[in-house]
N, C-alpha and C positions, 0 to 999 in steps of 0.2 A: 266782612261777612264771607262765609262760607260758599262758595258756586251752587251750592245744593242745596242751599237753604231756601231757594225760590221753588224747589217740588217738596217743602213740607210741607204736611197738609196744612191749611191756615187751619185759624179758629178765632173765636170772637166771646170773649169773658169766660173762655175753657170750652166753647160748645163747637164741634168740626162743624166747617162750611164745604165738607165735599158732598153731600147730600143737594147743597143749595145750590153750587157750580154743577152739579147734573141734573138738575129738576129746571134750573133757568134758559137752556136752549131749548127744551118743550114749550115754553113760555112766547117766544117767536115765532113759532110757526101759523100763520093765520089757522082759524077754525072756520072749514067750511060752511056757506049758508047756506041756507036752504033754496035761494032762488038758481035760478038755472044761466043766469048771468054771472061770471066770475071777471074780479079785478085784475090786471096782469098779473100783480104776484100769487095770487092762487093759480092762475092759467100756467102760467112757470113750475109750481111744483103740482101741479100733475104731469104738467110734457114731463116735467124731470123723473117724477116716480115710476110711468109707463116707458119712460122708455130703457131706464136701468131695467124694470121689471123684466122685462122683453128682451133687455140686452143678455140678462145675466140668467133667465131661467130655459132662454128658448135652447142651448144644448142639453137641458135637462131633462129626465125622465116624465112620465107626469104625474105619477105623485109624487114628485118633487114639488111640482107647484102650486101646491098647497102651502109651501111658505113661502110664499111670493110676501105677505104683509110684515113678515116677520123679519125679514132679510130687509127690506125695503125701510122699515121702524128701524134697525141695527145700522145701518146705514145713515140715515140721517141723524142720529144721535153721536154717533163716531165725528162724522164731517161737521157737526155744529159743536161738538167739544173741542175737535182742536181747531178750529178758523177763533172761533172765540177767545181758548187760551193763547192767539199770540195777541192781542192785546194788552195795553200795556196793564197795572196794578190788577192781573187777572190770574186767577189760578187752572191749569189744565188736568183734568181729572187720569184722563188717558195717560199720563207721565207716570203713573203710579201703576206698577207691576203689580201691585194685589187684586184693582181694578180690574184691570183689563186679562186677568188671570179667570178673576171672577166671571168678565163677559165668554171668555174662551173656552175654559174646560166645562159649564154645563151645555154648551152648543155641541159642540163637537162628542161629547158626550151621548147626546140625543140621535146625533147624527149615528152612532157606533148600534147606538138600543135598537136603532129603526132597521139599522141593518140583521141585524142579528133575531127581529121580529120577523121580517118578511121574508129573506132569503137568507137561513142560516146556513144553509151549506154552501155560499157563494163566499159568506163571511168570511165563515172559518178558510177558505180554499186560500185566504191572500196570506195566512203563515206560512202554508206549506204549498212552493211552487210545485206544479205536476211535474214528474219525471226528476226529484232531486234524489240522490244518492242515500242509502241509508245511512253510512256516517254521519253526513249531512245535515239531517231531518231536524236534533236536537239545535244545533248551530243556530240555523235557519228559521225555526221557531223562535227562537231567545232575539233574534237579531230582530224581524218583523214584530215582536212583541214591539221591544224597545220602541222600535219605530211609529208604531202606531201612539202609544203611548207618549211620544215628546213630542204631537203633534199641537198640543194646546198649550205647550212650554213655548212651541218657537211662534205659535200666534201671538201670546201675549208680548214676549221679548222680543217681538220682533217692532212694532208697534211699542213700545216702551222704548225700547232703543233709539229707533229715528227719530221719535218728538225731541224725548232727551239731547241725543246730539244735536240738532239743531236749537233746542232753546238755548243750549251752552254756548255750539259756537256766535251766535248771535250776541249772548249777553259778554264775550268777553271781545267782541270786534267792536260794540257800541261802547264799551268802558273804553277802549281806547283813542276814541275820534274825540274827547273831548280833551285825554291826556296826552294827546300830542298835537295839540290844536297849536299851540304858544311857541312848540320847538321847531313844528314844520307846518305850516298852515295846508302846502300842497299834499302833502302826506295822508294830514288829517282829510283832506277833502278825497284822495284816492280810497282813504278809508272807508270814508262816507258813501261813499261809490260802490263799494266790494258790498257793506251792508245793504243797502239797495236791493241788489244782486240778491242777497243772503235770503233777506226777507221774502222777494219774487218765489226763491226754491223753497222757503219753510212753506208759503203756502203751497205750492205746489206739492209738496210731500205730505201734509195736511193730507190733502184732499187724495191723494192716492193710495195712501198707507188705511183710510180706512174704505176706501172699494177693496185692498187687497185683501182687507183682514174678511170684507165678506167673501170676497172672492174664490176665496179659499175653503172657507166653511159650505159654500154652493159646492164646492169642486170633492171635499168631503161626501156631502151626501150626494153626486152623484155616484161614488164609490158604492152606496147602499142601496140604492132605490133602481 
């Protein structure tokens, strides 16, 4: 088989299952009760909501934080799609550049609109730096256009990227621990070792690839706000 045929999308009698792999981590999240006693795993995801919230909006403006619920939802849906997809016979949604293209460019998006609603002369001020040359000016625009513009290319691709690379290198370090189990039994267990390892860092990247992806989108609108 193909290395890449583990990010096609599945599907089941022709009907895609990527709607199902992102509606099923909503599924885990306990639902708040109503009583004023919480279990530890809700007492956990509020310390963990408040204190992201708090981590990540307090350099922010304040009406920035008004998407405190929004960033906070974006955030846990990113972190429970890829901890999820490294399990085994499981598909990761995030692996897919259309996806995650889709999460990026209507955010950042928003983030450009809110700019250019509230303070349009701040907006416009980041094409053209004060004091540039007039030869310059045309240059300078075209360059800061671009830039702004490939800003929701390198979110999704960037994110896209990491998953990928490590589901790959992972799946071709674990084909090997069993194909050379017979020739070098030490080998294969050095192997098994490096995977280990391997696995420790995917989660690790997991979980920090999608604080960055907000991270960045927070850092966006403070550019506007």
């Amino acid at each position: 088989m193909n290395l890449f045929d583990q990010f096609a999308s599945t599907t089941l009698l022709g009907v895609p299952l990527v709607p199902l792999a992102m509606l099923f981590p909503w599924l885990l999240l306990p639902t708040p009760p109503l009583q004023w006693k919480h279990n530890r795993l809700q007492a956990f995801q509020n310390w963990f909501l408040m204190s992201f919230t708090k981590q990540l909006l307090m350099p922010l403006n304040t009406p920035a934080h008004k998407w405190a619920s929004l960033f906070a939802s974006l955030l846990i849906f990113l972190l429970t799609m890829n901890l999820l997809g490294l399990l085994p016979y499981t598909f990761t949604p995030t692996t897919q550049l259309s996806i995650n293209l889709g999460l990026a460019v209507p955010l950042w998006l928003m983030t450009v609109l809110v700019g250019f609603r509230n303070q349009p002369t701040h907006s416009f001020a980041h094409f053209l730096p004060e004091g540039t040359p007039t030869p310059l000016i045309p240059v300078l625009i075209l360059i800061e256009t671009i830039s702004l513009i490939i800003r929701p290319l390198a979110l999704g691709v960037r994110l896209t990227a990491n998953l990928t690379a490590g589901h790959l290198l992972i799946h071709l370090v674990s084909s090997a621990v069993p194909a050379i189990f017979f020739l070098s039994p030490t080998t294969s267990l050095v192997t098994f070792m490096v995977l280990i390892f391997l696995m420790t860092l995917e989660l690790m990247v997991a979980m920090i690839q999608a604080y960055v992806f907000v991270l960045l989108l927070s850092l966006y609108l403070q550019e506007n706000t």
